[in-house]
DSSP file (Angstrom, degrees, kcal/mol; ACC not computed):
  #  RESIDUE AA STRUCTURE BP1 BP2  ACC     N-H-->O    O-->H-N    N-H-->O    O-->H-N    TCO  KAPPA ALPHA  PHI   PSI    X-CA   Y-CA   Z-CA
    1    1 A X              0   0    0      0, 0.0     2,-0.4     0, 0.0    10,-0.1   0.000 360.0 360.0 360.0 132.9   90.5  -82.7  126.2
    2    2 A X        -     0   0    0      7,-0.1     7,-0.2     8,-0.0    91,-0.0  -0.872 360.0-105.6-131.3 164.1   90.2  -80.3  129.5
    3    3 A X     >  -     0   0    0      5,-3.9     4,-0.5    -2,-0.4     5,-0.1  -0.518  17.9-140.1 -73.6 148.9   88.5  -80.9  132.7
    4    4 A X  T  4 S+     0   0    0      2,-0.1    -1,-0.2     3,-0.1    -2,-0.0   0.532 101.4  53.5 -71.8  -2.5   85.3  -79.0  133.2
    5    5 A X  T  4 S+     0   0    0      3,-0.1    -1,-0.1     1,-0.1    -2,-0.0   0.918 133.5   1.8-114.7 -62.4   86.2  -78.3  136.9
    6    6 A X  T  4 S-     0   0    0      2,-0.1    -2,-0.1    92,-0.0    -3,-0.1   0.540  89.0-126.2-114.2  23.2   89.9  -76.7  136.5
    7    7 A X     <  +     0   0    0     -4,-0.5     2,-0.3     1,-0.2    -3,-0.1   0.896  51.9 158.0  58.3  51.5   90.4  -76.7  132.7
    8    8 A X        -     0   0    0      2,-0.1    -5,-3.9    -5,-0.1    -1,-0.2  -0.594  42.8-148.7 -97.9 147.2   93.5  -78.5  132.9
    9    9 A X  S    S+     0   0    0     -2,-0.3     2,-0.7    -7,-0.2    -7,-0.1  -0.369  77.6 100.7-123.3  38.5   94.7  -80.5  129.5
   10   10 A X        +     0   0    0      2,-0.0    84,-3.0    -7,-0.0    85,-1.3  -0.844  55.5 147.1-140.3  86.9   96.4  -83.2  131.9
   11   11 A X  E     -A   93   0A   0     -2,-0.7    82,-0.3    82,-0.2     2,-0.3  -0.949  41.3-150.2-125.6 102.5   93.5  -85.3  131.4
   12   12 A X  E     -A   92   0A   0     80,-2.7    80,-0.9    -2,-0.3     2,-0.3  -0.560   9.9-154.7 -79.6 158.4   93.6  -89.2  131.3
   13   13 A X  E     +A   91   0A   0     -2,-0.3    78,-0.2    78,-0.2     2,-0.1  -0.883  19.9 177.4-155.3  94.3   91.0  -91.1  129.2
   14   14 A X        -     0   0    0     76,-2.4     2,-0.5    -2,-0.3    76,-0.4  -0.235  30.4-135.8 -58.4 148.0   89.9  -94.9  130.0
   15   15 A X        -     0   0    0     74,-0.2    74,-0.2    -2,-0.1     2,-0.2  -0.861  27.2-179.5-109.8  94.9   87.8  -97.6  129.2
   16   16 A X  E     -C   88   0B   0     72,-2.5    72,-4.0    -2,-0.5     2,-0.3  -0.820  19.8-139.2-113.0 161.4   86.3  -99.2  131.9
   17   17 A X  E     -C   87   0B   0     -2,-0.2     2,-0.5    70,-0.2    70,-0.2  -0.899  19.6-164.9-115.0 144.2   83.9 -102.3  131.8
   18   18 A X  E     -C   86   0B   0     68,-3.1    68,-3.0    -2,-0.3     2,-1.0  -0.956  10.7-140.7-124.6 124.2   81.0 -102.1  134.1
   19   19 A X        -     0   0    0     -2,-0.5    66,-0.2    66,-0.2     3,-0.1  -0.628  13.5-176.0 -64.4  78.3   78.6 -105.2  135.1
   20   20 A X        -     0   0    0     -2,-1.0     2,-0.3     1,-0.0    65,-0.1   0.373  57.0 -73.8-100.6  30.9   75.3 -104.4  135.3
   21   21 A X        -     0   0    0     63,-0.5    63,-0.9     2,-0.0     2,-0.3  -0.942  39.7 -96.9 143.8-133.1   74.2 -108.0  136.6
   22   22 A X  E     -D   83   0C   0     -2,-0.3     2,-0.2    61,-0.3    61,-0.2  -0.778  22.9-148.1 153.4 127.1   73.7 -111.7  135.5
   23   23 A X  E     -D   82   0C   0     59,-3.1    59,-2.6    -2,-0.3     2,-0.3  -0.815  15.8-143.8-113.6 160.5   70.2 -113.3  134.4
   24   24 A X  E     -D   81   0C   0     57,-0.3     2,-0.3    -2,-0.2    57,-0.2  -0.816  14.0-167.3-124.6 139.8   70.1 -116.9  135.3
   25   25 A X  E     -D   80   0C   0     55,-2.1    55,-3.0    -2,-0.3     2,-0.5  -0.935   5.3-166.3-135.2 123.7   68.0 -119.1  132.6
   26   26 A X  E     -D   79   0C   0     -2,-0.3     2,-0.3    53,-0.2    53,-0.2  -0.907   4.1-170.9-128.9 126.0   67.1 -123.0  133.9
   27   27 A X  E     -D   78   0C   0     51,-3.3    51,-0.8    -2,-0.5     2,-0.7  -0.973   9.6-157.1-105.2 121.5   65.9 -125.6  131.1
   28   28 A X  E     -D   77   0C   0     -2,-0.3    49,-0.2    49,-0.2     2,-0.2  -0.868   1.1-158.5-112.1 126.4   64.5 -129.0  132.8
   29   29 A X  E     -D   76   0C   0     47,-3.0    47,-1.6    -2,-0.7     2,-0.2  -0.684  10.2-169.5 -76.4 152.1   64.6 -132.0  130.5
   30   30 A X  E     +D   75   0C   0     -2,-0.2     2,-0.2    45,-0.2    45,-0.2  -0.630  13.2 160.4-159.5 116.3   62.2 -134.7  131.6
   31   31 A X  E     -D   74   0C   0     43,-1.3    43,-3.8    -2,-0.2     2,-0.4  -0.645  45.1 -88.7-141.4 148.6   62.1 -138.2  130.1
   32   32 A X  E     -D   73   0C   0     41,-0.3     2,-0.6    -2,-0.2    41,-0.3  -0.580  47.6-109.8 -81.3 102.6   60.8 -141.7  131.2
   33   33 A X        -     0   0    0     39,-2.8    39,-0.3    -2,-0.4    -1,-0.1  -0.521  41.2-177.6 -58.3 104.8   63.3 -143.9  133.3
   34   34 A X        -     0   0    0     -2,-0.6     2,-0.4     1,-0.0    -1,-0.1  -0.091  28.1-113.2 -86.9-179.8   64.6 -146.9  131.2
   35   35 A X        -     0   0    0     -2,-0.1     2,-0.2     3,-0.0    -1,-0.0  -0.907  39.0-134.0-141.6 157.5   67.1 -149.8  132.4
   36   36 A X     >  -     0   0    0     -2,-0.4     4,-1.5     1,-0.0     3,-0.3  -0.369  30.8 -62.3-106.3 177.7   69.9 -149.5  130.8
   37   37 A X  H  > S+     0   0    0      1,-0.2     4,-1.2    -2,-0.2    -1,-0.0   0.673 123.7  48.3 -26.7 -37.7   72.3 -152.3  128.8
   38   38 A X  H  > S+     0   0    0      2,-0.2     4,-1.2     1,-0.1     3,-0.4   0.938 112.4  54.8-100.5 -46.9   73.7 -154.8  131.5
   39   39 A X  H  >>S+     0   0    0     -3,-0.3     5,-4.5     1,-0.2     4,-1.7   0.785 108.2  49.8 -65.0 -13.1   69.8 -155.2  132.9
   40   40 A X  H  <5S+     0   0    0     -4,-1.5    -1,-0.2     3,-0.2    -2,-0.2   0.901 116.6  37.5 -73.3 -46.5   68.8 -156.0  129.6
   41   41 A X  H  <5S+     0   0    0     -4,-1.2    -2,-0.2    -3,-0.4    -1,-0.2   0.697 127.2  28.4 -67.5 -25.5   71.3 -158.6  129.2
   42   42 A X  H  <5S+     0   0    0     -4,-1.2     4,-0.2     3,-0.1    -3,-0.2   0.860 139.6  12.7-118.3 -54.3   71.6 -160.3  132.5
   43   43 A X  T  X5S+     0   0    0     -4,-1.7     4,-2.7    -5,-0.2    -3,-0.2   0.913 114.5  63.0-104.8 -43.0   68.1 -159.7  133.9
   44   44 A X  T  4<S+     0   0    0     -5,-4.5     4,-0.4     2,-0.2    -1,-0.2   0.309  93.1  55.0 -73.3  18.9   65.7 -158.5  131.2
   45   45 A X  T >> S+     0   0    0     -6,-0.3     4,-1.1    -3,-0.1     3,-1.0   0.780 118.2  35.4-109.8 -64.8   65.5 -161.3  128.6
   46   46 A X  H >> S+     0   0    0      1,-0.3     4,-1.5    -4,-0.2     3,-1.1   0.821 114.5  61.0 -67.2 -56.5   64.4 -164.1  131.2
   47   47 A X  H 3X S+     0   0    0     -4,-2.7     4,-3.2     1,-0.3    -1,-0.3   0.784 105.2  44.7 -76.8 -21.2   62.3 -161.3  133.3
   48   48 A X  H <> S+     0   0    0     -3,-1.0     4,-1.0    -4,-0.4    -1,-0.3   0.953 115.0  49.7 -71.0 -30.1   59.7 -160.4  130.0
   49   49 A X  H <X S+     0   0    0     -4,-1.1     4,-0.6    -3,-1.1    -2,-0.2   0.936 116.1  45.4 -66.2 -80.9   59.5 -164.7  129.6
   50   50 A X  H  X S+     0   0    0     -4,-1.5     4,-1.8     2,-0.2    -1,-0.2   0.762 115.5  45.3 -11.1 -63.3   58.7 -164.4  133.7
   51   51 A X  H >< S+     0   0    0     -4,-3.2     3,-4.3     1,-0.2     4,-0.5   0.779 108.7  58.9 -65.3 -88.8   56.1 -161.3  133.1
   52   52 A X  H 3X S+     0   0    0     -4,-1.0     4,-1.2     1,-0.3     5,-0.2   0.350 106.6  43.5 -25.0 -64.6   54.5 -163.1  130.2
   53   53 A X  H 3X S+     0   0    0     -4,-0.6     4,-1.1     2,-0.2    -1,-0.3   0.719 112.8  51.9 -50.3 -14.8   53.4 -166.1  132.0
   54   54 A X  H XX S+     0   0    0     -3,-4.3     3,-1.7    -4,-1.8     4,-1.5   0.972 105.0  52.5 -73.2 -47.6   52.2 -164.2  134.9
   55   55 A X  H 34 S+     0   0    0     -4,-0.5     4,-0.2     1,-0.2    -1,-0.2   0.812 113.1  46.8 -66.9  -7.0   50.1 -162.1  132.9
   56   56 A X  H 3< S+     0   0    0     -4,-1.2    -1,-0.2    -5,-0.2     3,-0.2   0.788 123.0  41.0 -64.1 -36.1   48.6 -165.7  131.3
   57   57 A X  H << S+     0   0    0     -3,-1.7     2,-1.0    -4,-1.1     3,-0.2   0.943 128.5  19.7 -87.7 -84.6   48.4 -166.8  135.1
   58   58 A X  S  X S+     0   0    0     -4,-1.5     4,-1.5     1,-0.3     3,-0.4  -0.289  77.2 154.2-108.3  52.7   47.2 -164.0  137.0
   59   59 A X  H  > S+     0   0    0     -2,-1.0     4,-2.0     1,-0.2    -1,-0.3   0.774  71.4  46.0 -63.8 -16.3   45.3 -161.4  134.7
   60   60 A X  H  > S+     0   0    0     -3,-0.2     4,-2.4     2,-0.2    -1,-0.2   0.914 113.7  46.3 -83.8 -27.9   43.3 -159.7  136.2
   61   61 A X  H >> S+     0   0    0     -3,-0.4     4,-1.0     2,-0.2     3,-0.9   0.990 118.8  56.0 -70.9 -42.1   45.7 -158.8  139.8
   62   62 A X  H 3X S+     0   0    0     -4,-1.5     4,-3.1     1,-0.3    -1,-0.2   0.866 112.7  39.3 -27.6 -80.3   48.1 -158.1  136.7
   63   63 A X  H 3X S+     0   0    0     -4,-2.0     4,-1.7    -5,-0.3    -1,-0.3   0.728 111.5  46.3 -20.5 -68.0   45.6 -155.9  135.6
   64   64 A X  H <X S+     0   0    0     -4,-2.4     4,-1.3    -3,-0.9    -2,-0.2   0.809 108.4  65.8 -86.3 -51.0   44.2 -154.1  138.4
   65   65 A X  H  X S+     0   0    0     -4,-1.0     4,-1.5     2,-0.2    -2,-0.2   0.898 101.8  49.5   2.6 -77.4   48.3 -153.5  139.6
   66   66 A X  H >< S+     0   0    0     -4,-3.1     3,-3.2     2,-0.2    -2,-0.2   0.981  95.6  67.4 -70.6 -59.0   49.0 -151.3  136.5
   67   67 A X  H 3< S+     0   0    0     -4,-1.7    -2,-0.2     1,-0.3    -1,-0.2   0.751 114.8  30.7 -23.3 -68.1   46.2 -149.1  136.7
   68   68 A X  H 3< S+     0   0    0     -4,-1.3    -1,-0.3     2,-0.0    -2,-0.2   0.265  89.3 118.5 -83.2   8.4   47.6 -147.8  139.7
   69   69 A X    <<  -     0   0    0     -3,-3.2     2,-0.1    -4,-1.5    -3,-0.0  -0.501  55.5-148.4 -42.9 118.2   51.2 -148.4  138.6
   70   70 A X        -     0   0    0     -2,-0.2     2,-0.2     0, 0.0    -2,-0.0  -0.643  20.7-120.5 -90.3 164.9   53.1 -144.5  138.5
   71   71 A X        -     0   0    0     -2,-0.1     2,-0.4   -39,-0.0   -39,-0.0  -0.614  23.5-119.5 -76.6 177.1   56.1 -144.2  135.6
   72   72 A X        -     0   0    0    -39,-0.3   -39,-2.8    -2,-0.2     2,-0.4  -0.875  33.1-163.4-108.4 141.5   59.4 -143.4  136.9
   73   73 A X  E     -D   32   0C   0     -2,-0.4     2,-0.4   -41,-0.3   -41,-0.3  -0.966   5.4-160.5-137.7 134.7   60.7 -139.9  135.4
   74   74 A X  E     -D   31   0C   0    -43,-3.8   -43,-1.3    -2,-0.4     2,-0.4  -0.954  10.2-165.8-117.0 138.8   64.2 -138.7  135.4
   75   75 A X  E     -D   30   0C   0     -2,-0.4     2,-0.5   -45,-0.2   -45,-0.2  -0.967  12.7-164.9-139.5 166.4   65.2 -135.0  134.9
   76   76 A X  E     -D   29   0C   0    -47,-1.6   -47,-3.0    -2,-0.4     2,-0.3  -0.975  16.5-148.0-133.7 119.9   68.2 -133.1  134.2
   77   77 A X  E     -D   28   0C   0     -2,-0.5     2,-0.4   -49,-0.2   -49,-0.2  -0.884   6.9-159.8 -95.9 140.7   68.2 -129.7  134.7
   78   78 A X  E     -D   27   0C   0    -51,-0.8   -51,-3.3    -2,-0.3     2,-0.4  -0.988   4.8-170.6-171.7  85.0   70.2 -127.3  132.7
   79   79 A X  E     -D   26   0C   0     -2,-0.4     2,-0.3   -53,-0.2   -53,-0.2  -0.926   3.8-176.8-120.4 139.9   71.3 -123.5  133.8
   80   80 A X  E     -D   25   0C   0    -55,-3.0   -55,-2.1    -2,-0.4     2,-0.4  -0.861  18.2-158.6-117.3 141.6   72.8 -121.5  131.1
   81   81 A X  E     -D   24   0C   0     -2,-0.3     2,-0.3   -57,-0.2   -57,-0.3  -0.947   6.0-153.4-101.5 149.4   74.0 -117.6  133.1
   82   82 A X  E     -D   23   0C   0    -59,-2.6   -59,-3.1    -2,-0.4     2,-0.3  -0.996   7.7-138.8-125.7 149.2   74.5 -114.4  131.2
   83   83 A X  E     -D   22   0C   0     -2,-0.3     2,-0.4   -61,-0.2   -61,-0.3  -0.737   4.8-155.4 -99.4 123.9   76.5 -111.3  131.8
   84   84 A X        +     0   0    0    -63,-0.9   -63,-0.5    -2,-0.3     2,-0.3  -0.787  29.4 173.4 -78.3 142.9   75.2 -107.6  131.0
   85   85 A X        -     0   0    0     -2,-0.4     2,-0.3   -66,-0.2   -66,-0.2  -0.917  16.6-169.3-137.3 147.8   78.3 -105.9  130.5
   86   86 A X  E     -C   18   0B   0    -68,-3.0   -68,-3.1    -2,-0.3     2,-0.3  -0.997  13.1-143.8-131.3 131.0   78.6 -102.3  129.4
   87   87 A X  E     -C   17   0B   0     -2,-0.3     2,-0.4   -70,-0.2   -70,-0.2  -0.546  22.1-176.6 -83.0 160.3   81.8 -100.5  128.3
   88   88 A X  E     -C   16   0B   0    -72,-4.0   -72,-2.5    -2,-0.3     2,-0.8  -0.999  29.1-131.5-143.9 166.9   82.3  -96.5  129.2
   89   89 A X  E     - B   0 102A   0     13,-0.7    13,-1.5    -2,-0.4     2,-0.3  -0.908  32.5-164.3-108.7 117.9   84.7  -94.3  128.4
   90   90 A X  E     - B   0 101A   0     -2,-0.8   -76,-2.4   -76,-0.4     2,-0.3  -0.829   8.6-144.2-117.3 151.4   85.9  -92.2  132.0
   91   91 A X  E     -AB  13 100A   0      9,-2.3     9,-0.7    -2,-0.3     2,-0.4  -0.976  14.8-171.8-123.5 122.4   87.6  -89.5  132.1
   92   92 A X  E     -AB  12  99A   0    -80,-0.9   -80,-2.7    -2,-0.3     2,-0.3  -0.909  12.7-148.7-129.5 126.7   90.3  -88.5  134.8
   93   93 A X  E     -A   11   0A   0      5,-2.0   -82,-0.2    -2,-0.4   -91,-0.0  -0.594   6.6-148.2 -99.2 158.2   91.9  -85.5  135.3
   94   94 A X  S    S+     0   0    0    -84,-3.0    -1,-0.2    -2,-0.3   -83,-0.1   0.701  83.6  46.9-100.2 -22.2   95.3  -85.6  136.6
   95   95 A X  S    S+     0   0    0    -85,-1.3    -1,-0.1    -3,-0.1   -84,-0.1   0.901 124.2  14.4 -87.6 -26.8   95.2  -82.4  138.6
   96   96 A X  S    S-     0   0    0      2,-0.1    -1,-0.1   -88,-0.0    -2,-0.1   0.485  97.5-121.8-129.6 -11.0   92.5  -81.9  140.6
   97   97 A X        +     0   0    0      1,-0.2     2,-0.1    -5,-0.0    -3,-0.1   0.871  55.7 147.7  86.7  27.1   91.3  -85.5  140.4
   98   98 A X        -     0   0    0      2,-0.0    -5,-2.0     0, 0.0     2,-0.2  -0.558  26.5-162.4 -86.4 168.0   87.8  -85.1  139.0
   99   99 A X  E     +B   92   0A   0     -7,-0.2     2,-0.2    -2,-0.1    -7,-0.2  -0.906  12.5 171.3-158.1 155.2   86.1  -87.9  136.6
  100  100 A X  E     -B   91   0A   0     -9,-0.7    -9,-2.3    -2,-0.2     2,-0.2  -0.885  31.1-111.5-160.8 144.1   83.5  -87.7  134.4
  101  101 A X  E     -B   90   0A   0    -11,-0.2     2,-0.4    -2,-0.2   -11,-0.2  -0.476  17.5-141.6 -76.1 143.9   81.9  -90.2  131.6
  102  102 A X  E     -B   89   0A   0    -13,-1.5   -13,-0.7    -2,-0.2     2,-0.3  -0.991  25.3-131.0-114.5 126.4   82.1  -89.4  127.9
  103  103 A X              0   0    0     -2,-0.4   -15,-0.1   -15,-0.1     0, 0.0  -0.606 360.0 360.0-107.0 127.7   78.6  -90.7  126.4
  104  104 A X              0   0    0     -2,-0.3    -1,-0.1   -15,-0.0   -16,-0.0   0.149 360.0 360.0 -85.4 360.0   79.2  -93.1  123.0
C-alpha cells in the first residue's frame, strides 16, 4: 500500500472502532398494588371478617366510599441502552504522517 500524498510504502494499516452514539429505550410496567404475605397472615384474615360486617352494617356509606375510592398502581420502569458502533479501517503513513480511511 502507498500514501496518496508522498507515495511512500511505509504505510501502517489499523482498525479503529468509532461510536456513533447510544439510543436509550424505557419500558414502564404498571400493575395494581397488592399487600403482600405477612399482611395477609397477621392482618388480612380478621380485616375481610371486619369489612364483611361493616358492609352488612353500613351499606350504603360503604357504598357511596368506593365509588370514589382510586386503585393504588405501582410501576417499574425499565431502560435497556444501545451502542452504534462502526469499525474502519485507517490508514497511516509513517512518513509524512497523512491518514486516510479504506471504505469496506
Amino acid at each position: 500500500m502507498f500514501c496518496p500524498n508522498c507515495h511512500s510504502d511505509n504505510v501502517k494499516v489499523e482498525s479503529v472502532q468509532e461510536n456513533l452514539g447510544s439510543t436509550e429505550f424505557s419500558r414502564t410496567n404498571t400493575k395494581e398494588k397488592r399487600h403482600g404475605f405477612f399482611w395477609w397472615i397477621f392482618i388480612g384474615w380478621w380485616w375481610k371478617i371486619i369489612d364483611l360486617f361493616l358492609w352488612v352494617l353500613l351499606f350504603i356509606p360503604r357504598v357511596l366510599l368506593h365509588i370514589g375510592r382510586r386503585k393504588k398502581y405501582v410501576s417499574k420502569t425499565t431502560t435497556q441502552t444501545v451502542n452504534h458502533i462502526v469499525y474502519k479501517t485507517v490508514c497511516t503513513c509513517q512518513n509524512c504522517g497523512n491518514t486516510w480511511t479504506i471504505d469496506n
